[in-house]
N, CA, C and O atoms as CSV, one atom per row, in Angstrom:
chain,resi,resn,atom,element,x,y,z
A,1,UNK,N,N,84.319,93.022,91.095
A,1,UNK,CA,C,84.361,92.700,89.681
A,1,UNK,C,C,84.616,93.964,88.858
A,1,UNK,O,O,85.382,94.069,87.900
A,2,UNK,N,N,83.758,95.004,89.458
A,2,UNK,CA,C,83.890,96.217,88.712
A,2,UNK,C,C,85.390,97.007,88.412
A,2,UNK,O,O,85.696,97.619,87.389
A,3,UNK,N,N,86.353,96.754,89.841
A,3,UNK,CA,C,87.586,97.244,89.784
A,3,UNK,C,C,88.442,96.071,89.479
A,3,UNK,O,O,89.525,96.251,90.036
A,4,UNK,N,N,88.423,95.045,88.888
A,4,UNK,CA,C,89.294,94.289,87.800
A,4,UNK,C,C,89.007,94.426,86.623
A,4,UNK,O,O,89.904,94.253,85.797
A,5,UNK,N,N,87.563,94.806,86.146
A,5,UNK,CA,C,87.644,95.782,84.662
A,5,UNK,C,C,88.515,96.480,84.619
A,5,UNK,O,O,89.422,96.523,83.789
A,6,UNK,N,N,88.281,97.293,85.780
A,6,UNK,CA,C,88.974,98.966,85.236
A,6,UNK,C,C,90.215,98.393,85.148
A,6,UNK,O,O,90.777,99.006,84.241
A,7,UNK,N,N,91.124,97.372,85.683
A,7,UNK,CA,C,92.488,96.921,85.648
A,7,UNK,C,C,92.602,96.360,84.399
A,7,UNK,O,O,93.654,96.421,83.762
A,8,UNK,N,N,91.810,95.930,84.077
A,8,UNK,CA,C,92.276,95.040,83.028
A,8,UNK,C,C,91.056,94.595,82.494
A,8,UNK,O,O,90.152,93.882,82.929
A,9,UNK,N,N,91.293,95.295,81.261
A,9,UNK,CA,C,90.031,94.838,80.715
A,9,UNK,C,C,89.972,93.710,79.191
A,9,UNK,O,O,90.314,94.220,78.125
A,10,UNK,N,N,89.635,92.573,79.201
A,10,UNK,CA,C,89.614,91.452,77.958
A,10,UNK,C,C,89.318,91.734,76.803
A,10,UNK,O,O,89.304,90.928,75.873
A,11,UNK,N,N,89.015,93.056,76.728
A,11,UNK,CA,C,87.990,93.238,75.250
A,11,UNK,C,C,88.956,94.033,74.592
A,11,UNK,O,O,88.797,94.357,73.415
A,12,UNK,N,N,90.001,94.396,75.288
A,12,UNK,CA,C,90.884,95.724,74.636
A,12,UNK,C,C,92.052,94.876,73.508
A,12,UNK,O,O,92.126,94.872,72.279
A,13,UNK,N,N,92.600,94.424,74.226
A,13,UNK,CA,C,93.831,93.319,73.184
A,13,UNK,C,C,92.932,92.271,72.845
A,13,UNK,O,O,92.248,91.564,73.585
A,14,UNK,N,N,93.057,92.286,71.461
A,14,UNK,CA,C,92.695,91.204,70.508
A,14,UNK,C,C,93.319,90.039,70.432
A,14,UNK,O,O,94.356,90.208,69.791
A,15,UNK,N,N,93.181,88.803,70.812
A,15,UNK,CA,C,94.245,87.820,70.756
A,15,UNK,C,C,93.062,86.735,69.850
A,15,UNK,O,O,91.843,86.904,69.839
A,16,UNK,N,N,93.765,85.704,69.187
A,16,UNK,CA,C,93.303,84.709,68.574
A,16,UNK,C,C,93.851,83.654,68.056
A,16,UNK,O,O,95.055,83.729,68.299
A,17,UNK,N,N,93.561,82.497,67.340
A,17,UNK,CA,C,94.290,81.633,67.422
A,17,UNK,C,C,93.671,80.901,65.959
A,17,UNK,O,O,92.441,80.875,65.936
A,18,UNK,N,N,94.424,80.253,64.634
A,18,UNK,CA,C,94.132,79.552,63.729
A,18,UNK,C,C,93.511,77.865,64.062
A,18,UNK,O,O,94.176,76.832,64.142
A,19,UNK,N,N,92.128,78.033,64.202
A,19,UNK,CA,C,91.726,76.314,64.105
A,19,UNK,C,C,92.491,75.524,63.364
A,19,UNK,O,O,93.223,75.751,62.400
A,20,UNK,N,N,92.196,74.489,63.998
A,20,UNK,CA,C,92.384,73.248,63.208
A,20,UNK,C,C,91.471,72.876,62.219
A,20,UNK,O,O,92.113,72.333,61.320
A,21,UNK,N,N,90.112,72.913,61.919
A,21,UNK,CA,C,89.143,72.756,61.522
A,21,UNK,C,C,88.458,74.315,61.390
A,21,UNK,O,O,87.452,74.653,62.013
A,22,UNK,N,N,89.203,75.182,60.459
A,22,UNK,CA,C,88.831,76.639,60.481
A,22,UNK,C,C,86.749,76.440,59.585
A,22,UNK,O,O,85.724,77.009,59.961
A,23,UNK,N,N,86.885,75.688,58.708
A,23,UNK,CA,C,85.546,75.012,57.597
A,23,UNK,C,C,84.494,74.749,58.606
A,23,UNK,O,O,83.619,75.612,58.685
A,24,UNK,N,N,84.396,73.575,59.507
A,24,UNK,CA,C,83.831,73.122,60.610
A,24,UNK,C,C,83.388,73.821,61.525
A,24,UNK,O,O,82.264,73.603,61.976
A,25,UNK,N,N,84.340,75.014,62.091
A,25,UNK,CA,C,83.941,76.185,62.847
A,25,UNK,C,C,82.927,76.605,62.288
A,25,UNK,O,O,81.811,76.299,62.709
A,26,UNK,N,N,83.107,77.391,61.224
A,26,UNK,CA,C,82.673,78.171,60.319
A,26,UNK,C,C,81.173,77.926,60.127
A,26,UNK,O,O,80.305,78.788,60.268
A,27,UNK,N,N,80.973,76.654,59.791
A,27,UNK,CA,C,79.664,75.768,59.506
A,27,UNK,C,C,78.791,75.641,61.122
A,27,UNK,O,O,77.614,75.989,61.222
A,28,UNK,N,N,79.334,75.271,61.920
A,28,UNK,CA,C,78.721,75.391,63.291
A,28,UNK,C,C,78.161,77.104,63.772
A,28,UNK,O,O,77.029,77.385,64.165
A,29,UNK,N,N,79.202,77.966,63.615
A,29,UNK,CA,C,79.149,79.130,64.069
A,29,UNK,C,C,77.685,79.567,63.403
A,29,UNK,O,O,76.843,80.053,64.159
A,30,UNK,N,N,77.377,79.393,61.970
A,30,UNK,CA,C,76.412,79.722,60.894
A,30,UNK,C,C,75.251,78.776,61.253
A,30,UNK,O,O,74.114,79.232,61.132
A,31,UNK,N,N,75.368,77.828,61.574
A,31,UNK,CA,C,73.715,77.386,61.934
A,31,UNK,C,C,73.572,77.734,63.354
A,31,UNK,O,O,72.456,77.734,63.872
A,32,UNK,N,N,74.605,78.025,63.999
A,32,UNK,CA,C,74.115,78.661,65.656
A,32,UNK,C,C,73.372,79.704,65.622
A,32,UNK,O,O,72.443,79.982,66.381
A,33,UNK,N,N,73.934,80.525,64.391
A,33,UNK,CA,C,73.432,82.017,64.364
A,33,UNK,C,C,71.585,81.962,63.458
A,33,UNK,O,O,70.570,82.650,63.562
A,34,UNK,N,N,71.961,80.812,62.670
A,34,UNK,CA,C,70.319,80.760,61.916
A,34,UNK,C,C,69.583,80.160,62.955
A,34,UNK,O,O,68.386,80.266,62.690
A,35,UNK,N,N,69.783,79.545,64.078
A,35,UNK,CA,C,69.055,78.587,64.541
A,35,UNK,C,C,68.491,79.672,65.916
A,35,UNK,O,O,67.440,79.465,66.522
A,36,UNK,N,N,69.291,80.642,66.169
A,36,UNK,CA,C,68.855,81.507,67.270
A,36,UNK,C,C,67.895,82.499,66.598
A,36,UNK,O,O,66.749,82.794,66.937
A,37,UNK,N,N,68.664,82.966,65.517
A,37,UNK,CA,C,67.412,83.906,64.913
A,37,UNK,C,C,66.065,83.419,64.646
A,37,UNK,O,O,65.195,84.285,64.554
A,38,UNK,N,N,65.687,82.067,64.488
A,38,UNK,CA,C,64.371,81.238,64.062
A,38,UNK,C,C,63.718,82.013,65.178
A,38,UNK,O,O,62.771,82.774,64.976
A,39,UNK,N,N,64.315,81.771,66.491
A,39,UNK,CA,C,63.896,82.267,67.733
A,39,UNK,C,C,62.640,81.070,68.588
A,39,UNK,O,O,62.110,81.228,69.688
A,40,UNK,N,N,62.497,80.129,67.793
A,40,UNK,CA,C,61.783,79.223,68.658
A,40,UNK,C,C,62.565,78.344,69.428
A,40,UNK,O,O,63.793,78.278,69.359
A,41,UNK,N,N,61.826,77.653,70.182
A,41,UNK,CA,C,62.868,77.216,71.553
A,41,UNK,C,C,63.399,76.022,71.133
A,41,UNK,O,O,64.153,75.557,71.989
A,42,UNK,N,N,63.282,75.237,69.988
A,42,UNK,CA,C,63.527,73.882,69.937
A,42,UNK,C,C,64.924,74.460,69.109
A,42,UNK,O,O,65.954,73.983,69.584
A,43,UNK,N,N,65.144,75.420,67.934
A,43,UNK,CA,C,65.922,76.038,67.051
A,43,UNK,C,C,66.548,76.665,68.370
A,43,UNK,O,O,67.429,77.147,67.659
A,44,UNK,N,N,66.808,76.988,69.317
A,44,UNK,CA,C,67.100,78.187,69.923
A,44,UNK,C,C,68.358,76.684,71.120
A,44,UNK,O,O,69.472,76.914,71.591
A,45,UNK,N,N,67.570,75.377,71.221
A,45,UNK,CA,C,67.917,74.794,71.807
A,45,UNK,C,C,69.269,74.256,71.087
A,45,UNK,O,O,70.270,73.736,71.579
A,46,UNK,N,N,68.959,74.548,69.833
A,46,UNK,CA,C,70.054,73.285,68.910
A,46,UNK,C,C,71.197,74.231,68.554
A,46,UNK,O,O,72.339,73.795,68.413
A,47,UNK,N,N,70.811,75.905,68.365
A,47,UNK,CA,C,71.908,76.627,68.620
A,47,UNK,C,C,72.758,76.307,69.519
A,47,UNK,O,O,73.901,76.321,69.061
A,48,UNK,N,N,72.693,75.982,70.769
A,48,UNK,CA,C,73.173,75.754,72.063
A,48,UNK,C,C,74.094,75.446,71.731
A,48,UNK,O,O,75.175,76.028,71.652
A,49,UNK,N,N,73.516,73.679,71.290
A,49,UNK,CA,C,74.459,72.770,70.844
A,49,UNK,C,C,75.578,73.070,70.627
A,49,UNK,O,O,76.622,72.967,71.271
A,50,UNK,N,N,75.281,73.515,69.522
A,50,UNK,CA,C,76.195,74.327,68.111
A,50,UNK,C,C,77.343,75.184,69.174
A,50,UNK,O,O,78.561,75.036,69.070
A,51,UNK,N,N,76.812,75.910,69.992
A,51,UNK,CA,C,77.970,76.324,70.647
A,51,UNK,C,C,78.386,75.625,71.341
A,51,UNK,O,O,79.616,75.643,71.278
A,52,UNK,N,N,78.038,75.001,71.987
A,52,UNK,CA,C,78.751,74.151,73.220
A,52,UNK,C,C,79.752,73.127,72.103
A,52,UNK,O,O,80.725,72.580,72.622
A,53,UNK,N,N,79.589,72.974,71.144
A,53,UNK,CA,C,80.853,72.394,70.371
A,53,UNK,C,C,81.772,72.710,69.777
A,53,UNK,O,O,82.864,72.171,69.596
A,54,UNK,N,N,80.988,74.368,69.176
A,54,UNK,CA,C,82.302,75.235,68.854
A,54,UNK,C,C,83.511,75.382,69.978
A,54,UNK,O,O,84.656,75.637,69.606
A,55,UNK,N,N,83.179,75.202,71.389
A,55,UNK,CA,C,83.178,75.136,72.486
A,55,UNK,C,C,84.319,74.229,72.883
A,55,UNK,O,O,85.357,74.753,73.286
A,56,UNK,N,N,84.249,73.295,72.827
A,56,UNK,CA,C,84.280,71.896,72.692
A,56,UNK,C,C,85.918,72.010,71.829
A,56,UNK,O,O,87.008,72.295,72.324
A,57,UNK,N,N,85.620,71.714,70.582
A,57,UNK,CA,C,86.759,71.796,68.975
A,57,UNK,C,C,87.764,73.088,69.907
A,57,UNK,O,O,88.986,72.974,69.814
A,58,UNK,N,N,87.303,74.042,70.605
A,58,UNK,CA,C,88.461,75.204,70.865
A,58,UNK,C,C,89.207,74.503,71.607
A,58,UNK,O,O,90.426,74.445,71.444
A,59,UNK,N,N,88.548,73.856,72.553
A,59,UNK,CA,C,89.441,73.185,74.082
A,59,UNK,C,C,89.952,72.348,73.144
A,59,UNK,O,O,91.179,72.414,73.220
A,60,UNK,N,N,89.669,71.724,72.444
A,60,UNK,CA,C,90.544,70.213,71.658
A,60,UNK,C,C,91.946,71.202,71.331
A,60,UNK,O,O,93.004,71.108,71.954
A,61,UNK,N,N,91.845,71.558,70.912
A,61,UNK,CA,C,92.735,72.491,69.689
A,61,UNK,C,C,93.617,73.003,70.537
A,61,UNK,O,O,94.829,72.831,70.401
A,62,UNK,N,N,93.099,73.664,71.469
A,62,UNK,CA,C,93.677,74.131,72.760
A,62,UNK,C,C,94.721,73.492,73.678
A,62,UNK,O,O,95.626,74.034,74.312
A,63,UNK,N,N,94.366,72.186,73.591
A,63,UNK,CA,C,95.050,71.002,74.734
A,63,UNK,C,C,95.945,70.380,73.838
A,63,UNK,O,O,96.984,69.943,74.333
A,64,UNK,N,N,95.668,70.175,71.960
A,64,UNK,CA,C,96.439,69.878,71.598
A,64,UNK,C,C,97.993,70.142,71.501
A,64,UNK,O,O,98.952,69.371,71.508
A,65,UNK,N,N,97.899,71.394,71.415
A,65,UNK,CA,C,99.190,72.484,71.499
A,65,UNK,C,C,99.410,73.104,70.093
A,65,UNK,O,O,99.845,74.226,69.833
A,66,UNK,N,N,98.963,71.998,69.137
A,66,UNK,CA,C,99.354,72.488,67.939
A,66,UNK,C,C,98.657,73.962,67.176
A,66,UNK,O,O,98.275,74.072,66.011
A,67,UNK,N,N,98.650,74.703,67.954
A,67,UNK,CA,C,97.856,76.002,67.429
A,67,UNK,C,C,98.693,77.461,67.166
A,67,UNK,O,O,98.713,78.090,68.224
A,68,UNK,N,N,99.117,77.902,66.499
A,68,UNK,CA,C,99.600,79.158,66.262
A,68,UNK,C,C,98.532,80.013,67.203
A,68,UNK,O,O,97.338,79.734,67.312
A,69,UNK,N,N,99.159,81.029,67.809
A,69,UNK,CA,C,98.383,82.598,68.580
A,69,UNK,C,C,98.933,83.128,67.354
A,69,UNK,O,O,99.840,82.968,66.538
A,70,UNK,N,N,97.309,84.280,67.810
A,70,UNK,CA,C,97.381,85.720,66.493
A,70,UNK,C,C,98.476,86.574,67.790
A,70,UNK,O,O,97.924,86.712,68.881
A,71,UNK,N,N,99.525,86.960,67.708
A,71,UNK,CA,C,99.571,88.074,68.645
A,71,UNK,C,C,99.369,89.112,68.356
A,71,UNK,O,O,99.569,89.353,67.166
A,72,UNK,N,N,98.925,90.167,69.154
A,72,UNK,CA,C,98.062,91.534,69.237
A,72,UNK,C,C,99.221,92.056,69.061
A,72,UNK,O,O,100.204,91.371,69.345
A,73,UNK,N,N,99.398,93.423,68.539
A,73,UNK,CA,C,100.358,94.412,67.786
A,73,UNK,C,C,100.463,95.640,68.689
A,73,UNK,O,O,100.669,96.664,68.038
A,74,UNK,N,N,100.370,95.836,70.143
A,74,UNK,CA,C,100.001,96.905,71.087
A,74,UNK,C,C,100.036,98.615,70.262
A,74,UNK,O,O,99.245,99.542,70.436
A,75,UNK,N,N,101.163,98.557,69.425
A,75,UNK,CA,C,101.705,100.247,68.694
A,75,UNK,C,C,100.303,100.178,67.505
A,75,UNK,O,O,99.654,101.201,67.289
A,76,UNK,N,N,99.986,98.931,66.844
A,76,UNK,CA,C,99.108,99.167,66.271
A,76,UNK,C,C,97.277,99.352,66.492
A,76,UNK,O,O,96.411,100.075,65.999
A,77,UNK,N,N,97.320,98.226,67.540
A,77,UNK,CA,C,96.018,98.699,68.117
A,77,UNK,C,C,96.085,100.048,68.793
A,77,UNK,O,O,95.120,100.756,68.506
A,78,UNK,N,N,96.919,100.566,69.570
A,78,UNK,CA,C,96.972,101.817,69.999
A,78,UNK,C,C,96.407,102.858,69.305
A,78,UNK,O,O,95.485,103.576,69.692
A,79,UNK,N,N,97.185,102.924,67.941
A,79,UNK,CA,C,96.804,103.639,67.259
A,79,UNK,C,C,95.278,103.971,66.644
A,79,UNK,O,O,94.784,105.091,66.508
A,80,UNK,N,N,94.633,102.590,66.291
A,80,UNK,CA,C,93.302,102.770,66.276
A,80,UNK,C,C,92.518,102.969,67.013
A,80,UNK,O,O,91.326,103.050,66.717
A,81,UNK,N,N,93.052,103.122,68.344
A,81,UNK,CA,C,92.926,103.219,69.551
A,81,UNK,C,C,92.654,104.987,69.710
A,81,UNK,O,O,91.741,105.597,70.266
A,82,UNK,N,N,93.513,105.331,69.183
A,82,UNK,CA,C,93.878,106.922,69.873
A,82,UNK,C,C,92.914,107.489,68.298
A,82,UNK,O,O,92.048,108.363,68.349
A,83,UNK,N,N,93.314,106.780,67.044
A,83,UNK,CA,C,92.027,107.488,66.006
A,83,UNK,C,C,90.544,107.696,66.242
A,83,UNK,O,O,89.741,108.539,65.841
A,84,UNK,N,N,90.458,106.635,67.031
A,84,UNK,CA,C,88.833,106.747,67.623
A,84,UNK,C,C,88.457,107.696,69.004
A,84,UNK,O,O,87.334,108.153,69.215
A,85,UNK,N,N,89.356,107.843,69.679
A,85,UNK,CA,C,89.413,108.460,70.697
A,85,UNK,C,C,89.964,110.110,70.666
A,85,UNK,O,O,89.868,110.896,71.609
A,86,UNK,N,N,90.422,110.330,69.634
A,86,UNK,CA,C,91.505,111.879,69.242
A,86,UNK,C,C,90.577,112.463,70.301
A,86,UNK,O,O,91.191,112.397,71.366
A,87,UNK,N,N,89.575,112.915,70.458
A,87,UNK,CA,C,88.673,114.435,70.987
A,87,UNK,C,C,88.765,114.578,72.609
A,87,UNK,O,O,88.443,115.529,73.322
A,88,UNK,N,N,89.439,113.024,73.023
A,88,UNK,CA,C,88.608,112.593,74.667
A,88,UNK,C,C,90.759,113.225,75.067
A,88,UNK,O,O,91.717,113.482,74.338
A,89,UNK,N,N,90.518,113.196,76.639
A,89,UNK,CA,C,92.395,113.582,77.136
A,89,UNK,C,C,92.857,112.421,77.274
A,89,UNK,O,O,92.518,112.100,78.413
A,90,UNK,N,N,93.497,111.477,76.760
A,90,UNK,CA,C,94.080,110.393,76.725
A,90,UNK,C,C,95.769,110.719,77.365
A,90,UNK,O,O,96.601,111.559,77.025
A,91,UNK,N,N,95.790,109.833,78.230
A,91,UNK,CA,C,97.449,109.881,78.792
A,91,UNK,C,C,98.157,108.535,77.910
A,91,UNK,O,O,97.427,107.624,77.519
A,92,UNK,N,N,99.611,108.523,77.657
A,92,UNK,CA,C,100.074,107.968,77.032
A,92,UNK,C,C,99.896,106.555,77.669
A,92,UNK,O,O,99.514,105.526,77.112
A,93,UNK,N,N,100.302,106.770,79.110
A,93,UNK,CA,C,100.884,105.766,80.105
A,93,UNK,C,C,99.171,104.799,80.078
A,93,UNK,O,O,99.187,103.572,80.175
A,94,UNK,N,N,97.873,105.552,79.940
A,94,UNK,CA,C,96.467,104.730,79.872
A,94,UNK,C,C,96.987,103.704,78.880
A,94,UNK,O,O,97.178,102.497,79.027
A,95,UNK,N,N,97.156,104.448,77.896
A,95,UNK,CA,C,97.293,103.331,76.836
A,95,UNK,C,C,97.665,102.166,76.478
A,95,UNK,O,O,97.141,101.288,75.792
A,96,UNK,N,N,99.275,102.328,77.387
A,96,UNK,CA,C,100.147,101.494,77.211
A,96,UNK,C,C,100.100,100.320,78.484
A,96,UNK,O,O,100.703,99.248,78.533
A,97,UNK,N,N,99.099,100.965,79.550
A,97,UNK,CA,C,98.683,99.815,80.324
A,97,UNK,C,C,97.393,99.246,79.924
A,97,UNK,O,O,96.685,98.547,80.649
A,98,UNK,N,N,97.149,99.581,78.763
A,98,UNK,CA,C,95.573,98.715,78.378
A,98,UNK,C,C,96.247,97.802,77.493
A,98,UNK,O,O,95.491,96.888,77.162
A,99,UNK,N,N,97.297,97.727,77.034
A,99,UNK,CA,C,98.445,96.941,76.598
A,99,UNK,C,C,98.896,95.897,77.695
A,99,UNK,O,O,98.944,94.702,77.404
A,100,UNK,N,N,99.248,96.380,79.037
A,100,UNK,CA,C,100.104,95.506,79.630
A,100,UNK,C,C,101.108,95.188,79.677
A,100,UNK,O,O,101.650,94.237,80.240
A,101,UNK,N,N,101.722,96.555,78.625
A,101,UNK,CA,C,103.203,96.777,78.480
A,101,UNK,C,C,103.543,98.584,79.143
A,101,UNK,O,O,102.708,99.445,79.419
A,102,UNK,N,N,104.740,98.640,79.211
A,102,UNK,CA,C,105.533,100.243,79.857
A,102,UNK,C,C,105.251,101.145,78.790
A,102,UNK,O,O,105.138,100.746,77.630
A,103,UNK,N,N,105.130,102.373,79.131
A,103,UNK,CA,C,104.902,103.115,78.083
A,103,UNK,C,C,106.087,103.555,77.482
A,103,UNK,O,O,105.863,104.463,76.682
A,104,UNK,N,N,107.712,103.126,77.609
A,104,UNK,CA,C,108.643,102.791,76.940
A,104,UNK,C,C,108.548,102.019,76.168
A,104,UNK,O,O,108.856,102.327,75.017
A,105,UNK,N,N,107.949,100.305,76.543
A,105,UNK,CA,C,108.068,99.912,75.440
A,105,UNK,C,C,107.536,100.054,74.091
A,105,UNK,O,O,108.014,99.655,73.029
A,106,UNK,N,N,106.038,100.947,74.416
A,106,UNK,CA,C,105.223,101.095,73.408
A,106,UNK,C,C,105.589,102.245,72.729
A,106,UNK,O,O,105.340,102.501,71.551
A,107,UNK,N,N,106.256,102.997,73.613
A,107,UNK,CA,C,107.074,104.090,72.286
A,107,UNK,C,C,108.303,103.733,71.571
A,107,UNK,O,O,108.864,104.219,70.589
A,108,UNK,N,N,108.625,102.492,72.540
A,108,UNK,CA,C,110.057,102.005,70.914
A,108,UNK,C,C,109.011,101.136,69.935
A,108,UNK,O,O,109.319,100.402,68.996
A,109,UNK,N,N,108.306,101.303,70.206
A,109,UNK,CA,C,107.322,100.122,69.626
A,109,UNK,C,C,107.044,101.043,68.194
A,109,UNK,O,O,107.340,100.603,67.083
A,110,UNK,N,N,106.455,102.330,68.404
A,110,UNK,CA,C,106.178,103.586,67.628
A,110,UNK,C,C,107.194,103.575,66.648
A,110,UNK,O,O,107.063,103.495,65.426
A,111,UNK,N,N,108.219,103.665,67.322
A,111,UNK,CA,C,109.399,104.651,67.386
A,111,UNK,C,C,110.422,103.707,65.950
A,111,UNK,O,O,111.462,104.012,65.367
A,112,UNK,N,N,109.380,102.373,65.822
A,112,UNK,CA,C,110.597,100.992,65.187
A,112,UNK,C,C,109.351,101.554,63.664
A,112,UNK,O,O,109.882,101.380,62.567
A,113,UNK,N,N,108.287,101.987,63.618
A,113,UNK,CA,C,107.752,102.192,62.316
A,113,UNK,C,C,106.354,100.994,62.317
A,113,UNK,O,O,105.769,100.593,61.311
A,114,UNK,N,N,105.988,100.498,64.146
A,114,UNK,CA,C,104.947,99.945,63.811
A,114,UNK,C,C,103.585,100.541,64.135
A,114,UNK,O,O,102.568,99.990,63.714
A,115,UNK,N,N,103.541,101.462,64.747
A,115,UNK,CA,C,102.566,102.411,65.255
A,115,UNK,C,C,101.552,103.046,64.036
A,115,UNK,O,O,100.677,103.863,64.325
């Protein structure tokens, strides 16, 4: 498990997607979060819920097809990428495989004024 992190790791590219029911989310997500903080088990139980349907509405949305993807901007996350990182030795080629793209493409990527 440990050496498919280091390959590839989920947390690095941002991807996302516009609900169908962006209001509904929104409202579920917010009593999941009040209902865990109560911290008693019956509140803690109904959070659950709450997720297992936010849960739920994604797969709908999901299977429907009708969903726009956010796509991730690789030259631009990079960059906030390398602002947070300036002090550490960063290789270009790390970068551009935490992308999942060549480190060609991510320098025409630069190179077009989106970096």
């Amino acid at each position: 498990m440990q050496q498919l992190l280091e390959q590839v790791d989920p947390f690095v590219q941002q991807f996302g997607y516009t609900p169908s029911n962006p209001i509904l989310l929104r409202d579920w997500f917010q009593r999941m979060m009040n209902g865990w903080k109560r911290g008693k088990a019956m509140d803690q139980l109904q959070a659950k819920s709450f997720l297992y349907q936010l849960i739920h509405e994604v797969y709908r949305d999901l299977e429907g097809g009708e969903i726009r993807y956010l796509q991730p901007d690789p030259a631009c996350s990079a960059k906030i990428y390398l602002d947070k990182h300036y002090r550490e030795p960063i290789m270009f080629q790390q970068i551009a495989d935490m992308f999942g793209i060549s480190g060609g493409q991510l320098t025409r990527l630069f190179k077009k004024g989106k970096g």
